[in-house]
C-alpha positions as a LaTeX table, in Angstrom:
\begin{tabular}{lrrr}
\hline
Residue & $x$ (\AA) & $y$ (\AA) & $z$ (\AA) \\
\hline
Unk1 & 2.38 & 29.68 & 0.90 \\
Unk2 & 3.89 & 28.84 & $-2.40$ \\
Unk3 & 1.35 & 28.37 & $-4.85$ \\
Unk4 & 1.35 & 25.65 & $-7.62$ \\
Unk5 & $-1.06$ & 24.48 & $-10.03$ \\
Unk6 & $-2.81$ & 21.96 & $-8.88$ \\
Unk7 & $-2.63$ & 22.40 & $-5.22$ \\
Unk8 & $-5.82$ & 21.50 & $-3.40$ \\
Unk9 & $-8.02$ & 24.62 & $-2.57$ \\
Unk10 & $-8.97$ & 24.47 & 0.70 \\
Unk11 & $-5.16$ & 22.90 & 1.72 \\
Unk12 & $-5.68$ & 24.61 & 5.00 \\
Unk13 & $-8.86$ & 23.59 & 6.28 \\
Unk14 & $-7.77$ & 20.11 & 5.23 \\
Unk15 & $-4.84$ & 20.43 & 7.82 \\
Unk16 & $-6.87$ & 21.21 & 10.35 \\
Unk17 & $-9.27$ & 17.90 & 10.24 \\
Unk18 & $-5.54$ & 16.26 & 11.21 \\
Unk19 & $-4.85$ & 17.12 & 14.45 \\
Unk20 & $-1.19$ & 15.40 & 14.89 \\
Unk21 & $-0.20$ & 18.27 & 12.24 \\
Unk22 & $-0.87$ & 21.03 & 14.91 \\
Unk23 & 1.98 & 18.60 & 17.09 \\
Unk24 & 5.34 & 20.73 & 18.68 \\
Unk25 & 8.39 & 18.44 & 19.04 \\
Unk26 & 12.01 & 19.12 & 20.05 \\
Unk27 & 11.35 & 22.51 & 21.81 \\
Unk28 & 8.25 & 23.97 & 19.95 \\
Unk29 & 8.85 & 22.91 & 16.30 \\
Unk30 & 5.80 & 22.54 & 14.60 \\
Unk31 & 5.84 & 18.55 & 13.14 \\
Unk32 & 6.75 & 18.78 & 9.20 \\
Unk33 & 5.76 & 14.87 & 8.12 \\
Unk34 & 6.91 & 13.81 & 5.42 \\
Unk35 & 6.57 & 9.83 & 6.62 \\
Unk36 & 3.56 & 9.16 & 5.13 \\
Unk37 & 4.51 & 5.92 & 2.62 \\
Unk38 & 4.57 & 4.41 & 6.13 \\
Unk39 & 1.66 & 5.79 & 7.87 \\
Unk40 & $-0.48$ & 8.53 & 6.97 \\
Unk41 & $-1.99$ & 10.75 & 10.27 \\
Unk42 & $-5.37$ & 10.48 & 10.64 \\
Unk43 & $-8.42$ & 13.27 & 10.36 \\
Unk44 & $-11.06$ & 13.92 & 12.89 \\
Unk45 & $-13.42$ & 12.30 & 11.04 \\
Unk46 & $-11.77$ & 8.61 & 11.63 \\
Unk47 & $-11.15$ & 9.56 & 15.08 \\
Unk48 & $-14.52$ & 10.38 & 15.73 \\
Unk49 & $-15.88$ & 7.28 & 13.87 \\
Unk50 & $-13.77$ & 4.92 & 15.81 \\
Unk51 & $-14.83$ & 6.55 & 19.11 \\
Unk52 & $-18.33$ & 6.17 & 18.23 \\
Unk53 & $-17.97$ & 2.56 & 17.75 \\
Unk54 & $-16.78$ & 1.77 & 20.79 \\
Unk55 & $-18.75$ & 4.16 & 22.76 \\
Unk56 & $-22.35$ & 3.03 & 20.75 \\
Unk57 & $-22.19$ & $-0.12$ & 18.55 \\
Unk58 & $-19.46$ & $-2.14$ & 20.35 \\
Unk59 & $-20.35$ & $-6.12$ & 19.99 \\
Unk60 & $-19.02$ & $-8.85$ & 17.58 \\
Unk61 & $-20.70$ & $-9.09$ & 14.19 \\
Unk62 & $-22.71$ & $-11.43$ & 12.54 \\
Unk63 & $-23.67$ & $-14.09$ & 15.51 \\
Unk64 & $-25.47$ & $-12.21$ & 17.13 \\
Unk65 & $-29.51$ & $-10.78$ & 17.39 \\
Unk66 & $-29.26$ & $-7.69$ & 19.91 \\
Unk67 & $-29.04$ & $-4.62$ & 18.62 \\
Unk68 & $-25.73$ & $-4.19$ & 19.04 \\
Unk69 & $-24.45$ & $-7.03$ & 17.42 \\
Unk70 & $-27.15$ & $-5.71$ & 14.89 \\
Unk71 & $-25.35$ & $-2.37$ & 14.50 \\
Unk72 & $-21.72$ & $-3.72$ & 14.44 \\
Unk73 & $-22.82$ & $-5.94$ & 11.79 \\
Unk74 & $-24.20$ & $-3.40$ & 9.92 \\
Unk75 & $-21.60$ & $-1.17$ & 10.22 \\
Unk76 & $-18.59$ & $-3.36$ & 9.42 \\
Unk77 & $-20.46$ & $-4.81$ & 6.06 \\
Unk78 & $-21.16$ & $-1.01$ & 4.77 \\
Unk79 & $-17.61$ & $-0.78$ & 5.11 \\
Unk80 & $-17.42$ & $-3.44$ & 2.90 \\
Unk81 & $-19.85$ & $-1.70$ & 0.83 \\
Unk82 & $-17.58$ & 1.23 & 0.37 \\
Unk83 & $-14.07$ & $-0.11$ & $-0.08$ \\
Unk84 & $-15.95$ & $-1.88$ & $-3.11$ \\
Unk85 & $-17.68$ & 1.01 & $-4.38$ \\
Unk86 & $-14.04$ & 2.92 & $-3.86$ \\
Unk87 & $-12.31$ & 0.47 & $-5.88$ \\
Unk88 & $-14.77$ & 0.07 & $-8.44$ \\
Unk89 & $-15.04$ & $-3.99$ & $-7.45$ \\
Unk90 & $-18.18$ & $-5.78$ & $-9.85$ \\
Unk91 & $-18.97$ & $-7.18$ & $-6.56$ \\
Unk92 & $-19.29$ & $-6.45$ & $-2.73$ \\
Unk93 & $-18.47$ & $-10.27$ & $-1.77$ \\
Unk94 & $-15.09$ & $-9.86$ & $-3.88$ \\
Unk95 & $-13.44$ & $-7.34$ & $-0.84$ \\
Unk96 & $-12.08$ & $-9.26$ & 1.98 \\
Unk97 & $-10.46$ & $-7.87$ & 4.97 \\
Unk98 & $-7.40$ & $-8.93$ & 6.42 \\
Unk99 & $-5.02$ & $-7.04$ & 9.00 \\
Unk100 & $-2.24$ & $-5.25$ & 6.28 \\
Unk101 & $-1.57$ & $-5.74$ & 2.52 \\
Unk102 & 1.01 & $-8.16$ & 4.20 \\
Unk103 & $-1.71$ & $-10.85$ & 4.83 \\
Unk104 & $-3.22$ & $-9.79$ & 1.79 \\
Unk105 & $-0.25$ & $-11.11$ & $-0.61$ \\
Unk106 & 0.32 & $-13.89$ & 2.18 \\
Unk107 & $-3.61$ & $-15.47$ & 1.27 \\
Unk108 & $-2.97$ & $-15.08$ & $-2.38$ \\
Unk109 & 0.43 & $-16.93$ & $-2.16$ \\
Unk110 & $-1.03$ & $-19.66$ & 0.35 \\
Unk111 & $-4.17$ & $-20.44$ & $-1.92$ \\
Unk112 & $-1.65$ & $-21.08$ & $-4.60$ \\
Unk113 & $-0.14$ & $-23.71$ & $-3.03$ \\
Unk114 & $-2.95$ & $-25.25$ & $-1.63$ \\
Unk115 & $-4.76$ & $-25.02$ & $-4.89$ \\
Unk116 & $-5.97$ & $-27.76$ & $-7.08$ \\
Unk117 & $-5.85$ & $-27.32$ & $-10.83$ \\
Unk118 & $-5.66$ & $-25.19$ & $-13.08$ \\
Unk119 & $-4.48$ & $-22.51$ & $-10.42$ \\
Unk120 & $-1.75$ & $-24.89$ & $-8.46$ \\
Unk121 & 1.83 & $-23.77$ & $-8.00$ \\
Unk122 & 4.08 & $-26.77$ & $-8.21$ \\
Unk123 & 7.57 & $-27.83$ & $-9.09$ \\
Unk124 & 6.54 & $-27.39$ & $-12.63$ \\
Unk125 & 5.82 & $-23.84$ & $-12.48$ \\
Unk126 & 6.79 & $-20.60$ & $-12.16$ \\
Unk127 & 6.35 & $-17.51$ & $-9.73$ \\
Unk128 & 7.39 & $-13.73$ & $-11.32$ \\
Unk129 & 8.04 & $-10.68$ & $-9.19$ \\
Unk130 & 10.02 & $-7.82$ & $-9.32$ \\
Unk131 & 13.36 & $-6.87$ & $-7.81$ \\
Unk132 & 11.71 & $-3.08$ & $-6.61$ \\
Unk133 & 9.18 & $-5.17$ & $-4.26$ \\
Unk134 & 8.12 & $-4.62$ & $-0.81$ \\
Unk135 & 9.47 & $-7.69$ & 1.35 \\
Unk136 & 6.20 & $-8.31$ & 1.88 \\
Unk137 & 5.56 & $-9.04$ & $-1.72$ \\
Unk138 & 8.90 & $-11.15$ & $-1.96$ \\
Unk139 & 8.80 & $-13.39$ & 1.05 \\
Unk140 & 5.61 & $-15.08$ & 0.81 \\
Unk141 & 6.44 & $-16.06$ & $-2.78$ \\
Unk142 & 9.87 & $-17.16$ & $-1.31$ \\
Unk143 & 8.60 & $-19.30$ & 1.27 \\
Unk144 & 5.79 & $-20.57$ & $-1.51$ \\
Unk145 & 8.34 & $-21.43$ & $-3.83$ \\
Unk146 & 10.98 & $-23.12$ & $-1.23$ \\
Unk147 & 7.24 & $-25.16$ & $-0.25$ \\
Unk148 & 6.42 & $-26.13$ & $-3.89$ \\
Unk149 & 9.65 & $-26.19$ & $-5.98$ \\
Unk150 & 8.54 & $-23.64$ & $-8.40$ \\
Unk151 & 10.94 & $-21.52$ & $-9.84$ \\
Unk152 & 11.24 & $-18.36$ & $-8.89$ \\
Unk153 & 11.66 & $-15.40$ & $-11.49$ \\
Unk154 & 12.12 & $-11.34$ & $-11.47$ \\
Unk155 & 12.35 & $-8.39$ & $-13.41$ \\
Unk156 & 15.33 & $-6.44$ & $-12.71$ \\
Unk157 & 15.43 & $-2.53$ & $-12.71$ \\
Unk158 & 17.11 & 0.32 & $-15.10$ \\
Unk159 & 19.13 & 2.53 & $-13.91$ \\
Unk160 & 17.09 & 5.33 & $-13.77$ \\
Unk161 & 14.66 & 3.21 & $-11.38$ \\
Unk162 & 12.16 & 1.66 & $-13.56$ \\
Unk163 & 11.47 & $-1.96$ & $-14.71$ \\
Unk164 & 13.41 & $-3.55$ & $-17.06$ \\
Unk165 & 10.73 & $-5.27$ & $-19.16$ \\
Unk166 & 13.20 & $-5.44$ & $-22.18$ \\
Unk167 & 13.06 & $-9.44$ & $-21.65$ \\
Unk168 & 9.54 & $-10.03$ & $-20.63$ \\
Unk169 & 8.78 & $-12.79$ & $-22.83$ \\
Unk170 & 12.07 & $-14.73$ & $-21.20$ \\
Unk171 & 10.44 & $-13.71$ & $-17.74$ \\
Unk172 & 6.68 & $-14.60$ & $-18.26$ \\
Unk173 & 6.57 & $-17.46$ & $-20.08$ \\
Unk174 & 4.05 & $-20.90$ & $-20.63$ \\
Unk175 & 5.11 & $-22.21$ & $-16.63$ \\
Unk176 & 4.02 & $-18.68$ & $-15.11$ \\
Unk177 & 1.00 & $-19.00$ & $-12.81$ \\
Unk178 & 1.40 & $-15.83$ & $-10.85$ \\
Unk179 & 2.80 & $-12.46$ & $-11.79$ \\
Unk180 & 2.51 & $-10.22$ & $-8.25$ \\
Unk181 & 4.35 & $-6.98$ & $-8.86$ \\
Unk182 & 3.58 & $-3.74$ & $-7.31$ \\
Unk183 & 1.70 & $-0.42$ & $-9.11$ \\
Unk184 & 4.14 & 2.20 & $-7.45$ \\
Unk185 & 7.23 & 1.32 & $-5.62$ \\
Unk186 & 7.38 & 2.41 & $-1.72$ \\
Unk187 & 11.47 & 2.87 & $-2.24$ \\
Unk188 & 11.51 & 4.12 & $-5.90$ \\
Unk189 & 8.26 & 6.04 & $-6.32$ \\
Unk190 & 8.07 & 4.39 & $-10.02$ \\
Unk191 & 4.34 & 3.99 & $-11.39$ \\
Unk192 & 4.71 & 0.41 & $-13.25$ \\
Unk193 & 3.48 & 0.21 & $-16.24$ \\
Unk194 & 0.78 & $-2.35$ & $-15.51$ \\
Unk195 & $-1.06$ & $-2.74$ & $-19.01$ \\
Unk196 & 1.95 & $-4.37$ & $-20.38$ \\
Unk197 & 2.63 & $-6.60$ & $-17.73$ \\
Unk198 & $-0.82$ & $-7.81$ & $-17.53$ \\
Unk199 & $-0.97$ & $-8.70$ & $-21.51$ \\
Unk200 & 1.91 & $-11.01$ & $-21.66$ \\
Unk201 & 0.26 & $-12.72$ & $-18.16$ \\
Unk202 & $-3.07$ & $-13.01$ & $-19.81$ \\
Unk203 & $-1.29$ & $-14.48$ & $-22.98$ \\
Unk204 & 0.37 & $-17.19$ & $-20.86$ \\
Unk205 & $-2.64$ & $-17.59$ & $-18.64$ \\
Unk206 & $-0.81$ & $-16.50$ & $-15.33$ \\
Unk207 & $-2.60$ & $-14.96$ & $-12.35$ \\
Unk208 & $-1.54$ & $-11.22$ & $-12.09$ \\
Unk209 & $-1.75$ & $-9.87$ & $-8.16$ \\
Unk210 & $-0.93$ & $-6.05$ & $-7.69$ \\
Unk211 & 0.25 & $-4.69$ & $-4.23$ \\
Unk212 & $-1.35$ & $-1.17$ & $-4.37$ \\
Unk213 & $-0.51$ & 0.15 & $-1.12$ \\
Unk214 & 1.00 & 3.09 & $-2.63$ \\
Unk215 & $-1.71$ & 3.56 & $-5.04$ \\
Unk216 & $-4.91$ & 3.18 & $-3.29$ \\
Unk217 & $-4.32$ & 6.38 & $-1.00$ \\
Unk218 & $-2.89$ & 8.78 & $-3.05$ \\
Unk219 & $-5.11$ & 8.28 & $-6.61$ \\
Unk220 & $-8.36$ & 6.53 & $-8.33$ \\
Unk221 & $-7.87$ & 2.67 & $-8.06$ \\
Unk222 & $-9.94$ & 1.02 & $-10.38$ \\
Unk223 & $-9.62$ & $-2.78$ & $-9.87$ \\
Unk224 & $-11.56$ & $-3.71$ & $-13.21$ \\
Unk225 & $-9.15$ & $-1.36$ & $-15.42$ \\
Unk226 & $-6.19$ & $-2.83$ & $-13.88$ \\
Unk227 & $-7.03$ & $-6.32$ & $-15.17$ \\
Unk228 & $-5.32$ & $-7.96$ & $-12.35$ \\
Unk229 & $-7.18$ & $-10.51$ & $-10.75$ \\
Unk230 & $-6.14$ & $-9.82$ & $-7.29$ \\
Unk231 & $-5.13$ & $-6.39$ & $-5.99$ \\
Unk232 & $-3.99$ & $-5.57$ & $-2.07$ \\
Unk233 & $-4.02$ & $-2.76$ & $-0.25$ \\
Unk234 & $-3.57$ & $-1.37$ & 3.47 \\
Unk235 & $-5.73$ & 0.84 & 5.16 \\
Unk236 & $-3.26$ & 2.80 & 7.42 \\
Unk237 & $-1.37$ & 4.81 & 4.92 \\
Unk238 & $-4.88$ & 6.10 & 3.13 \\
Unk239 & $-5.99$ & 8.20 & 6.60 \\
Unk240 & $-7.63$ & 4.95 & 8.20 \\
Unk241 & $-6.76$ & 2.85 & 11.30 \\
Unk242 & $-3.58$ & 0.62 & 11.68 \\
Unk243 & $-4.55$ & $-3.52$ & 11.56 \\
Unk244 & $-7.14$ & $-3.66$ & 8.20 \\
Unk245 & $-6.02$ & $-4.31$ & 4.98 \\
Unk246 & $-8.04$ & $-5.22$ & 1.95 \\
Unk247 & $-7.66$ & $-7.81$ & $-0.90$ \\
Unk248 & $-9.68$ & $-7.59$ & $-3.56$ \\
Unk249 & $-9.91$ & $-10.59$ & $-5.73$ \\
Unk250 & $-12.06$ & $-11.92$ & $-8.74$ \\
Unk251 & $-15.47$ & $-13.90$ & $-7.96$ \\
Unk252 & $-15.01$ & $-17.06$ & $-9.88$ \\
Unk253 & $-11.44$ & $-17.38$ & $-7.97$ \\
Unk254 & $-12.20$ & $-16.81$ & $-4.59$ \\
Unk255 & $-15.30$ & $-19.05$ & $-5.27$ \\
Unk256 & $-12.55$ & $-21.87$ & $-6.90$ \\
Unk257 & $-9.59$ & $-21.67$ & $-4.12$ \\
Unk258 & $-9.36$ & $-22.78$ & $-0.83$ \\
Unk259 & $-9.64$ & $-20.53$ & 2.37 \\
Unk260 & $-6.14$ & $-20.05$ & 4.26 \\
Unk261 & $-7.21$ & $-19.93$ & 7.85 \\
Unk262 & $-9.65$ & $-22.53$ & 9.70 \\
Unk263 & $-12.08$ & $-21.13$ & 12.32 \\
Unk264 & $-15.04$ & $-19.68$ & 13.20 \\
Unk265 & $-17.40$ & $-17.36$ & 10.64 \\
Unk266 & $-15.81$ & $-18.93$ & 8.22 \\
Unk267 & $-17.68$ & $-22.63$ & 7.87 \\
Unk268 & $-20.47$ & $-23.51$ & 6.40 \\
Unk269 & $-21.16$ & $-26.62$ & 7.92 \\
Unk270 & $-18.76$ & $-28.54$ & 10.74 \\
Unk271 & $-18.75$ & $-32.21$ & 12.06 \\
Unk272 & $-15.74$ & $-34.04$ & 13.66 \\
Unk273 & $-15.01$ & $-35.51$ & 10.26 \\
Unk274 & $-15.04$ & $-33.02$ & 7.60 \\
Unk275 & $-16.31$ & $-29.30$ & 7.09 \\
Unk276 & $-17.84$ & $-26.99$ & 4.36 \\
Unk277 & $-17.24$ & $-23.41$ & 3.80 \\
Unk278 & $-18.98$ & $-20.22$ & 3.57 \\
Unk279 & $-18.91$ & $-18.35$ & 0.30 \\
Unk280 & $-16.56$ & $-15.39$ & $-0.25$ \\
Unk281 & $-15.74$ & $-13.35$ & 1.31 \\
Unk282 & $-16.27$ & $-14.76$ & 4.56 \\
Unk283 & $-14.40$ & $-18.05$ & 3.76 \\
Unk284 & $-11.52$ & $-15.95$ & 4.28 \\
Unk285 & $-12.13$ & $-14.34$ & 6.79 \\
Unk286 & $-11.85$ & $-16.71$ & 9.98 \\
Unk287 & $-12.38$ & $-15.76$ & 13.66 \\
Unk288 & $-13.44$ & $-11.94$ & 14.77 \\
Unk289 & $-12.70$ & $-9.51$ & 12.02 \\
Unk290 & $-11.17$ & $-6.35$ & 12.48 \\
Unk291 & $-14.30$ & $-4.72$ & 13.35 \\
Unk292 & $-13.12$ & $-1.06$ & 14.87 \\
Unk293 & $-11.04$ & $-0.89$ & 11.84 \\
Unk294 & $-12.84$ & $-2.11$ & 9.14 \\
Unk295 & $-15.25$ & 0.63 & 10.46 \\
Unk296 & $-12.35$ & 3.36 & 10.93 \\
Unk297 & $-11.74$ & 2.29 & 7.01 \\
Unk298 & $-14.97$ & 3.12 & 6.19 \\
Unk299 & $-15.08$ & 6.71 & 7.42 \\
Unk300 & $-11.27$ & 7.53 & 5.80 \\
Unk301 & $-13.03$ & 6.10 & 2.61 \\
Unk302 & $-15.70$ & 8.70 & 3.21 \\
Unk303 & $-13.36$ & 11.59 & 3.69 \\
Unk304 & $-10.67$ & 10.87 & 1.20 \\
Unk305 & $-14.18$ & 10.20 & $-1.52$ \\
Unk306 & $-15.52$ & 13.74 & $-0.57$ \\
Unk307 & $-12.31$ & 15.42 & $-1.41$ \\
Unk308 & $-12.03$ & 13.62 & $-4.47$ \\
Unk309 & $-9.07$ & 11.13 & $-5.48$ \\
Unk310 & $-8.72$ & 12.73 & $-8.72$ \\
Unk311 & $-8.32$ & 16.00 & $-6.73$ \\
Unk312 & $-5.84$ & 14.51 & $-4.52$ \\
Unk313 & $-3.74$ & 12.74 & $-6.67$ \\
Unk314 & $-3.23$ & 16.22 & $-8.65$ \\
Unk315 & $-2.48$ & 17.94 & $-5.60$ \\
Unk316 & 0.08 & 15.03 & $-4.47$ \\
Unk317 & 1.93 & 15.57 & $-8.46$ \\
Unk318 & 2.26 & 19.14 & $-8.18$ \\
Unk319 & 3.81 & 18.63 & $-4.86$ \\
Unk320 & 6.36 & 15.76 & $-5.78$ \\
Unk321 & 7.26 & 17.83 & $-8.64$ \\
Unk322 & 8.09 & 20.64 & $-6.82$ \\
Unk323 & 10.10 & 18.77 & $-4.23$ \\
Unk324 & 11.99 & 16.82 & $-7.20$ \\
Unk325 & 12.81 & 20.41 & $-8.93$ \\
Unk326 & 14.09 & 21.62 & $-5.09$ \\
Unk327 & 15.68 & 18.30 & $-4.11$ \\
Unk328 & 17.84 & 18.77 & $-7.22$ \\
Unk329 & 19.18 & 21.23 & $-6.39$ \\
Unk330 & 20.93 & 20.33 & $-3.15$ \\
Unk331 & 24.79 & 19.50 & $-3.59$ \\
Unk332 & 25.41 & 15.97 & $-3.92$ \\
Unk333 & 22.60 & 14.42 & $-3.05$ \\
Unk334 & 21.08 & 11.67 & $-5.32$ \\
Unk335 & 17.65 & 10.68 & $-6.30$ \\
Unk336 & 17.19 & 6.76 & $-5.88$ \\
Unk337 & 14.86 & 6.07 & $-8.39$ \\
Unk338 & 13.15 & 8.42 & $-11.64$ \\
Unk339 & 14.86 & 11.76 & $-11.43$ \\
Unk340 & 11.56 & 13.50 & $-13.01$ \\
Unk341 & 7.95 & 13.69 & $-11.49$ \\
Unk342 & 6.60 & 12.15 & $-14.36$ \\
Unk343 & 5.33 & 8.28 & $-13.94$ \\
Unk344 & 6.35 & 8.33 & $-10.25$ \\
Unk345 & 4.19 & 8.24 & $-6.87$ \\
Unk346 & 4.64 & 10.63 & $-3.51$ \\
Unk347 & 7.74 & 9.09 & $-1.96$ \\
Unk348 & 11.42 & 10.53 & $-2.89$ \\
Unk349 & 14.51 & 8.54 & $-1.30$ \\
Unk350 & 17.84 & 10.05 & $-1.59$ \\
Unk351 & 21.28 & 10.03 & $-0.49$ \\
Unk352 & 23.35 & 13.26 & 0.39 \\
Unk353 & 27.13 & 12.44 & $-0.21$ \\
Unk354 & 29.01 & 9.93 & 1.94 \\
Unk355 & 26.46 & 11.03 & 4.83 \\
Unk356 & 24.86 & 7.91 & 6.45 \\
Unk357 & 21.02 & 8.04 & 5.98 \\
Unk358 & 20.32 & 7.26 & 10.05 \\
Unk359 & 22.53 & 10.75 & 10.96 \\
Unk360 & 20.60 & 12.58 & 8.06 \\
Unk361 & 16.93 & 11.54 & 9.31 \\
Unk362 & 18.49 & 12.11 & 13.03 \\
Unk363 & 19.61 & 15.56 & 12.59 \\
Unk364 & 16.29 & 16.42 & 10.14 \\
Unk365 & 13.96 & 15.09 & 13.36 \\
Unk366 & 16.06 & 17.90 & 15.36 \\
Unk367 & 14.47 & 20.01 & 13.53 \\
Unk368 & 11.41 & 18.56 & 13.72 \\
Unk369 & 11.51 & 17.19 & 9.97 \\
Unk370 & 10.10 & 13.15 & 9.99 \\
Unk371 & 10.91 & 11.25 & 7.07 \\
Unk372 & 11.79 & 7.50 & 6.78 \\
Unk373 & 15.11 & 5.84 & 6.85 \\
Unk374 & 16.52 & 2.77 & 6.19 \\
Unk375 & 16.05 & 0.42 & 3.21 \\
Unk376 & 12.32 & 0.46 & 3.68 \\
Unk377 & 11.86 & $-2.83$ & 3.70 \\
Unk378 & 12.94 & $-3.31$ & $-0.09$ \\
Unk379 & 16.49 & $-4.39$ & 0.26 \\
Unk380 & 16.86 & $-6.05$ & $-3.20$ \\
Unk381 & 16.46 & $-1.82$ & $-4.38$ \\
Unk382 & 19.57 & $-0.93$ & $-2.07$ \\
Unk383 & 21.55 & $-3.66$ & $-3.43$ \\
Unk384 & 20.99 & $-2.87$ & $-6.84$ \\
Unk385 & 21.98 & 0.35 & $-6.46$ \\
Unk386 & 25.11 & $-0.42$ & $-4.24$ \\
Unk387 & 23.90 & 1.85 & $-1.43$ \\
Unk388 & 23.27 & 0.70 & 2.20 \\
Unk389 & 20.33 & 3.05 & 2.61 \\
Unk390 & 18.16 & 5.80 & 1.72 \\
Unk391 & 16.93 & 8.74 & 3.07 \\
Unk392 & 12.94 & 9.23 & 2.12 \\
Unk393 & 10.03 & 11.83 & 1.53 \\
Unk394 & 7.06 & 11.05 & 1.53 \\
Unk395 & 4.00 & 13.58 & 1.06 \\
Unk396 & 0.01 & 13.27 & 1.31 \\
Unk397 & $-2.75$ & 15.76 & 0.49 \\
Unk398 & $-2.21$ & 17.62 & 3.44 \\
Unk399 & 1.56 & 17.73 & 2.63 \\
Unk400 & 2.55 & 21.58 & 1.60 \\
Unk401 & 4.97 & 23.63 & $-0.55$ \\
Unk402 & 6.14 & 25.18 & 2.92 \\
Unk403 & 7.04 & 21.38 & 3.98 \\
Unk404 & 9.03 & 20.86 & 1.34 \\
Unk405 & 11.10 & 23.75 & 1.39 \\
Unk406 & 11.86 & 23.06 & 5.35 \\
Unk407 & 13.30 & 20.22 & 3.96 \\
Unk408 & 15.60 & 21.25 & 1.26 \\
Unk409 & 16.77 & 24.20 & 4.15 \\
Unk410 & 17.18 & 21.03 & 6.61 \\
Unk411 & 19.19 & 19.03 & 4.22 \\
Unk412 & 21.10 & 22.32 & 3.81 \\
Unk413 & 21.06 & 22.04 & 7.53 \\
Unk414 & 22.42 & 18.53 & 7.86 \\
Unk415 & 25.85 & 19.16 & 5.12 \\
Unk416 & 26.52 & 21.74 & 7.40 \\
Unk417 & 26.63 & 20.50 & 10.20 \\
Unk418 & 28.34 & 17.47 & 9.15 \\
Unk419 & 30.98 & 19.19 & 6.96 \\
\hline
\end{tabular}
């Protein structure tokens, strides 16, 4: 194996806690994934954890006096305990679970609206986002601002795949109540620079939100450093189960803004003409939680914390840097986004000459190469660029030097065979 500075020491016994890597497709091709700003695979540890659940503990939580119930309880609120301890939250009751980052952004953008003052979106306000977002963190302000009649406002991006900030005080101005922008772009790769942003919020008095979907797997996450007062993340791209997401928000707020969905769990009282609600976190957190998951969570938590984040994100640069310095060097094809490792996350999209993305990504899984095509569900990035697609790469900490070059030699691969 190539060796690079950085790379995490025991790479290979890391592998071998995921058992999809060990996976032959297409006529005994060993799996190379490189899909992972999707979905990461999952280690034996989560597996194992979920299993148990369901095999011991398996009962809904908080109702209930049996020991089951007991356990599941118990179980599903230490998760809680260690997504706050993980993200360095003040408070346990600030973490709420939801299904995906999705629903995350969606409550944040749906308390808004329902909001009394000072924290109301209205026709007399403004909403800021930026054109490199996730749809997920363009639609619900969409649908919140076609609802309200606020304004809706964005940064645009460089060439070179950054933020343009050069007019931020045009942007964010005395009618902003939310700035949501995201910490490292799932198209681009491009870590934001979030101090600044935050500032000129804070000096207008907006909310800041931060999607960190592709932050809180791959490197520390530190909600209090950020500043932001909400931050969202997913669990199923940091080693955990699909359907659990987290969203992280500041105690006096979530004590101040209404809940988003009505149901059970989340009332305090109930008659047929009015009812009270629970305190955070449970206020937002109607009907049976995502128990299994929340509890799957948990356990990646626990194995991604005794490797070490720091450890992991300084694997995951020494790998992107290497695959930027090979990628490079492959005839005409095109970094979308920074060009250079430096202020940029684990995911790489490309194009390779007039070669559609879909027939690249089809002739790498031939080879038994997976990587992500499409426009990854940030269209607003492909129309900037004036490109109907991109090919991308996306590594992990179990993602190798070896991966990456059986990449560059399928790209190689693919302009062959295409001509």
């Amino acid at each position: 194996m190539t060796q690079l500075p950085g790379l995490l020491d025991d790479l290979e016994a890391i592998r071998k806690d995921f058992p999809i890597l060990d996976r032959e497709v297409h006529d005994g091709r060993k799996i190379v994934y490189l899909d992972n700003a999707a979905t990461s695979q999952k280690p034996r540890q989560v597996l194992d954890a979920l299993s148990a659940y369901y095999e011991r503990h398996n009962a809904n939580v908080h109702r209930g006096v049996h020991v089951l119930a007991e356990e599941a309880t118990a179980l599903y609120e230490g998760a809680r305990d260690k997504v706050a301890a993980f993200v360095n939250a003040p408070s346990r009751d600030e973490v709420i679970f939801t299904k995906n980052a999705s629903e995350s952004l969606n409550l944040v953008a749906n308390m808004l609206g329902w909001a009394d003052e000072p924290y109301r979106v209205d026709s007399d306000t403004e909403i800021v986002i930026t054109e490199m977002e996730h749809h997920s963190n363009i639609v619900p302000w969409q649908l919140l601002a076609q609802r309200t009649g606020a304004k809706l406002k964005w940064f645009g991006l460089t060439d070179d795949g950054r933020l343009d900030l050069s007019n931020i005080d045009e942007v964010i101005t005395e009618k902003t109540k939310i700035v949501s922008f995201v910490l490292i772009s799932n198209i681009l790769g491009t870590h934001n620079p979030v101090e600044e942003i935050v500032r000129r919020a804070q000096e207008v008095g907006a909310l800041v939100c931060v999607d960190a979907s592709q932050a809180a797997p791959h490197m520390p996450l530190d909600v209090q450093a950020l500043g932001a007062d909400f931050v969202a993340f997913t669990g199923h791209k940091m080693c955990a189960p699909t359907g659990i997401g987290v969203l992280w928000g500041r105690q006096e707020l979530l004590e101040d803004l209404p809940p988003f969905l009505g149901g059970g769990e989340m009332i305090e009282t109930v008659s047929m003409h009015s009812s009270t609600y629970a305190p955070a976190p449970h206020k937002f957190e109607a009907g049976t939680p995502p128990i299994a998951q929340a509890v799957g969570l948990g356990a990646a938590i626990d194995y991604l914390s005794n490797i070490g984040m720091e450890k992991i994100h300084a694997h995951e640069q020494a790998i992107t840097e290497y695959a930027v310095k090979r990628l490079i060097e492959v005839p005409d094809l095109r970094i979308i986004g920074p060009a250079t490792a430096e202020d940029r996350g684990a995911a790489i999209s490309f194009t390779l000459g007039d070669i559609h993305p879909h027939d690249v990504g089809q002739v790498l899984d031939e080879q038994g190469i997976a990587v992500r095509v499409g426009h990854h569900c940030a269209r607003p990035v492909c129309l900037r660029y004036g490109i109907p697609a991109t090919t991308r790469a996306s590594f992990y900490l179990y993602s190798t030097p070896a991966e990456v070059d059986a990449l560059v030699d399928g790209l190689e691969h693919v302009r062959n065979f295409f001509g």
